[in-house]
C-alpha positions as CSV (number, residue, x, y, z in Angstrom):
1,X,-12.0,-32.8,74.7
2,X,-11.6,-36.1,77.3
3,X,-15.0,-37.6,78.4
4,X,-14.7,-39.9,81.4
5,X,-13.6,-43.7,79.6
6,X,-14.9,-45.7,82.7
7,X,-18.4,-43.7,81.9
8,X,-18.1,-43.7,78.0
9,X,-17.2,-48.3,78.4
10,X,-20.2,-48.5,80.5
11,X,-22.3,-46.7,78.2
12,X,-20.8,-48.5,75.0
13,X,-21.8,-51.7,76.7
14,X,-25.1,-50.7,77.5
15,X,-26.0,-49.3,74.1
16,X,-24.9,-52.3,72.2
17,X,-27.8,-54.2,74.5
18,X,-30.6,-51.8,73.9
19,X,-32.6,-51.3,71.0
20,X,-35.8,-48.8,71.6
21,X,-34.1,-46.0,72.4
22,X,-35.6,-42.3,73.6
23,X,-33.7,-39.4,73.2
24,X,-35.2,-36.2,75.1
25,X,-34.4,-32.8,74.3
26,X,-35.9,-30.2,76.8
27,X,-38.9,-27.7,76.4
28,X,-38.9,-24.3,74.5
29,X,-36.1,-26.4,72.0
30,X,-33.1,-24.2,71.0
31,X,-30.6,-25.5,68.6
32,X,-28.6,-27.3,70.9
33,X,-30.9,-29.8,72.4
34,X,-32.6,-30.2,69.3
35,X,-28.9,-30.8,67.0
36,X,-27.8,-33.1,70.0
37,X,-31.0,-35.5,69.6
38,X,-30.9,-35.8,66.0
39,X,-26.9,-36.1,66.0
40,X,-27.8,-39.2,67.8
41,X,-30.8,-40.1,66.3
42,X,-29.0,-40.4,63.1
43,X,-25.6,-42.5,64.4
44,X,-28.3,-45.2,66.3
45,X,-30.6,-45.5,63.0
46,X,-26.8,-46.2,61.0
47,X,-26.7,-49.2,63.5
48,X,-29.8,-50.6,63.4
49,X,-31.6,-49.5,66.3
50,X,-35.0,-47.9,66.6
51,X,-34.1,-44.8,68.2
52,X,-37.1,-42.3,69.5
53,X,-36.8,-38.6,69.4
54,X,-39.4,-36.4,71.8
55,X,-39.8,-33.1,73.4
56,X,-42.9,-31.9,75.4
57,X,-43.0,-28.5,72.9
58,X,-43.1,-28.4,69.1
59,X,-39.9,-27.9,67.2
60,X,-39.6,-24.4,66.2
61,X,-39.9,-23.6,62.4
62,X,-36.1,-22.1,62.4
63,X,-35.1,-26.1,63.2
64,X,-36.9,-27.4,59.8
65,X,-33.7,-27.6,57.7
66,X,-32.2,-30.3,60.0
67,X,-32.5,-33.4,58.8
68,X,-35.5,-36.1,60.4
69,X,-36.4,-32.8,62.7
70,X,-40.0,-34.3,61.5
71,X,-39.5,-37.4,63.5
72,X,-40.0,-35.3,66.9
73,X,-42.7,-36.7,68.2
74,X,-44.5,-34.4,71.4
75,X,-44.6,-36.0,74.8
76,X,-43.5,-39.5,76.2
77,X,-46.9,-41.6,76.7
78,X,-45.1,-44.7,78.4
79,X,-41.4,-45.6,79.6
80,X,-41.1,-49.1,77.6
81,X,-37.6,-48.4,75.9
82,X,-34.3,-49.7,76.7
83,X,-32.2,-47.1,77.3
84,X,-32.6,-43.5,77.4
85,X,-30.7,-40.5,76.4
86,X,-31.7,-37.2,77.9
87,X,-29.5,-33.7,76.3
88,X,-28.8,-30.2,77.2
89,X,-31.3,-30.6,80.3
90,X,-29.5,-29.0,83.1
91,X,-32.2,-30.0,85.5
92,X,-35.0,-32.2,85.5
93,X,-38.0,-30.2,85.4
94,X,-36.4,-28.7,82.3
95,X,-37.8,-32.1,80.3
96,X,-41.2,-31.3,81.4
97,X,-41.3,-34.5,82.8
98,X,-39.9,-34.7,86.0
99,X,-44.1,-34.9,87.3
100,X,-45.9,-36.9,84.7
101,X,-42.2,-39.9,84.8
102,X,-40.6,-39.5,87.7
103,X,-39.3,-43.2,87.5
104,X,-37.3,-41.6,84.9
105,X,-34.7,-39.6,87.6
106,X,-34.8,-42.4,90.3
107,X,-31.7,-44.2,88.4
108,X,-33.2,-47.4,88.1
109,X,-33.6,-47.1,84.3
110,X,-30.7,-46.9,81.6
111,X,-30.7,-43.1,81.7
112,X,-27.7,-41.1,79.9
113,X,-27.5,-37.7,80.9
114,X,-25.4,-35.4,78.4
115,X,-25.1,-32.4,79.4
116,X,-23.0,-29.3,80.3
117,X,-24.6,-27.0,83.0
118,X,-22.6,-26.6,86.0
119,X,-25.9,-26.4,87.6
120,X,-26.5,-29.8,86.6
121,X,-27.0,-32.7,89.5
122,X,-26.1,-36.2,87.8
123,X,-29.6,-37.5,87.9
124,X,-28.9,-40.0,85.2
125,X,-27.4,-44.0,86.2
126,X,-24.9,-42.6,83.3
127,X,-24.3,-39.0,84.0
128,X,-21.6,-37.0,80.7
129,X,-21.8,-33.7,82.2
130,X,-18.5,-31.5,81.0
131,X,-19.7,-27.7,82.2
132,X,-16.2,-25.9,80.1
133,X,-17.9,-27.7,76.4
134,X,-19.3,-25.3,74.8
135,X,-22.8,-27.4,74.0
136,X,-24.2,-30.2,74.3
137,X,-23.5,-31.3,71.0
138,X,-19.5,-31.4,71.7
139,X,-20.0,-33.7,73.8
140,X,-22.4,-36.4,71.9
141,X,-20.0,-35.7,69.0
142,X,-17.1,-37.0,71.5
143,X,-18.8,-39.6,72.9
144,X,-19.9,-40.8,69.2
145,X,-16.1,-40.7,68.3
146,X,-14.8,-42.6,71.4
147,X,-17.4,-45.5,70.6
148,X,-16.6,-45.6,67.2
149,X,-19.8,-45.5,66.0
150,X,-20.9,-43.8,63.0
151,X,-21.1,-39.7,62.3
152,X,-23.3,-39.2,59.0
153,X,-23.4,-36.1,57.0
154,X,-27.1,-35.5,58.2
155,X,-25.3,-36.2,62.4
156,X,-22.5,-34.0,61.7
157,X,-25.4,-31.1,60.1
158,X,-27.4,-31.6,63.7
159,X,-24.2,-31.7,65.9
160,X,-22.8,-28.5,64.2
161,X,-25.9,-26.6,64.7
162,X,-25.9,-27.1,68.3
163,X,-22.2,-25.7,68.7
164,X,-23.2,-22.7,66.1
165,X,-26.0,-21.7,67.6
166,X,-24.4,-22.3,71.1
167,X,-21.5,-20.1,70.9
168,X,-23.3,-17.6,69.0
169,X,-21.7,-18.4,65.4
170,X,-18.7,-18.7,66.8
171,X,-18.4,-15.4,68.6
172,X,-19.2,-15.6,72.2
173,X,-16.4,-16.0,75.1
174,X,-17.1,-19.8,74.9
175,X,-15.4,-20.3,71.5
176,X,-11.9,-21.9,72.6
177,X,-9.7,-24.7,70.8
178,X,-12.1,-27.5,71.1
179,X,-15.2,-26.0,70.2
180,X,-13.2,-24.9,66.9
181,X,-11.3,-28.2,66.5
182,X,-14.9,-30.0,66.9
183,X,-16.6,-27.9,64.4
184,X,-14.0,-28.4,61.1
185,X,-14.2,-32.8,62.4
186,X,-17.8,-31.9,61.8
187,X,-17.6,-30.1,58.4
188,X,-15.0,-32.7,57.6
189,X,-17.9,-35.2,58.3
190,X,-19.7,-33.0,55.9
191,X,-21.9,-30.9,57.6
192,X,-23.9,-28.0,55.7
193,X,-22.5,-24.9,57.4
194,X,-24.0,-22.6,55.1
195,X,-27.8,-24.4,55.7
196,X,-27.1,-23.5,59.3
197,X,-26.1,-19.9,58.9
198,X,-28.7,-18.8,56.5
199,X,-31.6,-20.4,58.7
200,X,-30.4,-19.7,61.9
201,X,-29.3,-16.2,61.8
202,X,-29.5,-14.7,58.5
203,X,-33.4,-15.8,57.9
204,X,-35.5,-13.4,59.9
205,X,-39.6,-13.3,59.9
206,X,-41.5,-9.7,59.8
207,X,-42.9,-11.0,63.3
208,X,-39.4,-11.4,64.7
209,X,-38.3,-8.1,63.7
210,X,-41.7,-6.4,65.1
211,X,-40.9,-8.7,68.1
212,X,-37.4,-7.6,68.5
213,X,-38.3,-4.0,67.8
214,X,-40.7,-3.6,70.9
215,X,-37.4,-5.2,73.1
216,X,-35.1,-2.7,71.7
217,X,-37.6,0.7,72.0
218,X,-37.8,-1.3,76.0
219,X,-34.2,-1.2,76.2
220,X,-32.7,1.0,79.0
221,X,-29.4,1.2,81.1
222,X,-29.5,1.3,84.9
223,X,-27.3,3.3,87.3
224,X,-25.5,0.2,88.1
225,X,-25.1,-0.5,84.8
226,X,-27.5,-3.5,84.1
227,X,-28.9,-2.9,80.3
228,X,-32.6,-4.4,80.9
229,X,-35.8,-4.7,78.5
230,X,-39.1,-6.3,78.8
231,X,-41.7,-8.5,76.7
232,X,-45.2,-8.1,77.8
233,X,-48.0,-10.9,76.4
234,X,-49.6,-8.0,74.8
235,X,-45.8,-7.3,72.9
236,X,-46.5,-11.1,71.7
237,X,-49.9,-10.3,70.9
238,X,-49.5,-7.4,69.0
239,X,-46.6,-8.4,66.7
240,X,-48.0,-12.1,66.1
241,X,-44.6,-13.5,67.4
242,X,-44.4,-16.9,69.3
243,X,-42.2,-16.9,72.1
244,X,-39.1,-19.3,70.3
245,X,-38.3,-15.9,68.3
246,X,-37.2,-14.1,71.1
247,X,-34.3,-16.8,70.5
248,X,-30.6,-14.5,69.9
249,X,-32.1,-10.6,71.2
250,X,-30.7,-11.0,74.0
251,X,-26.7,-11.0,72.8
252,X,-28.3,-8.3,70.6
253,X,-28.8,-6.4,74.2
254,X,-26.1,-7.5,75.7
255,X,-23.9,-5.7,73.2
256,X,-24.9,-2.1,74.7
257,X,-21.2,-0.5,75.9
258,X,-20.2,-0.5,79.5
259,X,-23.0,-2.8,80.3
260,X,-22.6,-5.0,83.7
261,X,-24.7,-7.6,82.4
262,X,-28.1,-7.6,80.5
263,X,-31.7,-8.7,81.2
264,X,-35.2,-9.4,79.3
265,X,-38.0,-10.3,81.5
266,X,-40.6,-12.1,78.8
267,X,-44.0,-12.5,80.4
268,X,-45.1,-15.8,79.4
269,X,-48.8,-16.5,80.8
270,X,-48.8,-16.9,84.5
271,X,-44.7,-17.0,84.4
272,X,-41.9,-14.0,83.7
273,X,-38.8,-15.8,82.4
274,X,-35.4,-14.2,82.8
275,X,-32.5,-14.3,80.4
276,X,-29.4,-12.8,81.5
277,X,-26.0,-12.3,79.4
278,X,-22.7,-10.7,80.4
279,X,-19.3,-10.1,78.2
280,X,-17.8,-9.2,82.0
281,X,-15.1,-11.3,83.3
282,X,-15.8,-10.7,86.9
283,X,-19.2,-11.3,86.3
284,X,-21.4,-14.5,86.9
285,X,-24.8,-14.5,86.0
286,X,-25.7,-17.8,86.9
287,X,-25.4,-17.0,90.3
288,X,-27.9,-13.9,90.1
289,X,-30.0,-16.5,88.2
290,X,-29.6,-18.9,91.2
291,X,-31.2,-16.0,93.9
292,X,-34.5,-17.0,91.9
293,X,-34.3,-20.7,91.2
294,X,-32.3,-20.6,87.9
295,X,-29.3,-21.4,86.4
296,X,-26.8,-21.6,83.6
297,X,-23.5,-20.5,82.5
298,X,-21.0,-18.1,84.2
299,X,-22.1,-15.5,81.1
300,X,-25.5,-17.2,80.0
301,X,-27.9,-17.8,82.3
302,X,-31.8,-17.7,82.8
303,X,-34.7,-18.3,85.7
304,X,-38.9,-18.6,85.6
305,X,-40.9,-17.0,88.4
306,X,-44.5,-17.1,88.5
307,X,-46.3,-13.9,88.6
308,X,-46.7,-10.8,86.0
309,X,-45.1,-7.7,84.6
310,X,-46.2,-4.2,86.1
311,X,-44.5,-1.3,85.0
312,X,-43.5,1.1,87.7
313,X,-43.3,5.1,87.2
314,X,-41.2,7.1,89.7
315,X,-41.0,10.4,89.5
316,X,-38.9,13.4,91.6
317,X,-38.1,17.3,92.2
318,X,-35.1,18.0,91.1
319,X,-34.3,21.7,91.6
């Protein structure tokens, strides 16, 4: 995979400069944002810096195997750092703190943005934003490789996780030559495949299952061939789940035959979030995410409106 050089010297140069450095993963942390701050977080402590890790939510329980995950500290209480690394946010408000910082996104500051939404807009001065890599973490691990700068067993553990968890273990349509390529110069590096495997998807809580079990008695196919289920707060309630362990039902859904494309609608307080999924070629979800202010992948996308579930009953004579 080719990252931009003129981008990759400037941000060589600037990194050699800077010291305090925050890296920012976004809110509701999947494995991705979380493997691509601590893959840095580990290469900048190898060269002496004082490197920063934050995220406006608490790490996930699922993440505890990856090593230094308990260095996450929650929020950003002032801007006084030297340069700033921001990863797998494909917009602003994703960080959670596009209102409390907004000096952050104005470009002034040292900002590197890694990232690989399409949807994404460049708001960083330094802006790594390669929409066909397969996550986040492809990208830091490239950009760690052009510099030259060090790739430790615990970085090459955190970078792997993001592409696992990212491409599904290696089984969704975004598995191609570099992805593949990227993960053995990562196990090479020695990271701890089987860690990742066993916590991430073969490590399953009783609330989880309960959790899953309301989406799939929910599940339901309609006429046009969408495959849709919803999670109400009281589905949450009942089952004792927290909302990171709705993380991976959705491919589980979207694995129904003949489906266009699949949907769970999670009520979430005063907000119903969307995740949408498709295995069709002709198919872009993102863009149906788009008609209500999401975004994402061609065949991964998601969107967050306000308002509640209501279930609807229709009923007709049929002779």
């Amino acid at each position: 995979m080719k990252l931009d050089q003129n981008e990759i010297q400037k941000i060589g140069h600037t990194l050699k400069k800077a010291d305090r450095i925050l890296i920012v993963s976004h809110k509701s942390p999947d494995g991705d944002t979380v493997g691509s701050a601590l893959g840095l977080y580990h290469s900048f402590k190898a060269m002496g810096k004082s490197p920063t890790v934050t995220c406006i939510d608490s790490m996930p329980p699922e993440f505890s195997f990856m090593p230094s995950v308990d260095q996450y500290q929650l929020g950003m209480d002032h801007l006084n750092y030297d340069l700033f690394f921001i990863v797998d946010c494909g917009a602003t408000h994703l960080t959670g703190l596009n209102e409390s910082h907004p000096q952050l996104f104005d470009k002034t500051l040292e900002v590197v943005n890694i990232d690989h939404h399409p949807t994404n807009t460049h708001y960083g001065k330094y802006n790594l934003v390669v929409d066909k890599a397969a996550s986040a973490t492809m990208i830091v691990y490239q950009m760690l490789a052009d510099l030259q700068l060090p790739i430790s067993r615990q970085s090459a553990t955190c970078l792997l996780t993001g592409l696992y968890t990212d491409t599904g273990s290696f089984m969704h349509s975004n598995t191609n030559v570099d992805a593949l390529m990227i993960a053995a110069r990562l196990l090479a590096k020695g990271a701890d495949l089987r860690s990742i495997s066993k916590e991430i998807f073969n490590t399953t809580k009783i609330s989880t299952m309960r959790l899953w079990g309301r989406v799939l008695k929910n599940t339901y196919q309609t006429p046009e061939g969408v495959t849709m289920s919803v999670v109400s707060k009281k589905d949450f309630q009942e089952t004792g789940a927290d909302y990171s362990e709705m993380t991976g039902v959705v491919d589980y859904v979207n694995s129904v035959p003949n489906s266009k494309y699949s949907v769970i609608l999670t009520e979430r307080d005063d907000v119903v979030k969307g995740s949408l999924r498709t295995l069709k070629d002709d198919v872009d979800v993102s863009a149906i995410a788009s008609q209500y202010g999401g975004g994402g992948h061609v065949k991964a996308a998601g969107f967050a409106v306000k308002g509640r579930l209501e279930k609807e009953v229709r009923w007709k004579v049929v002779d």
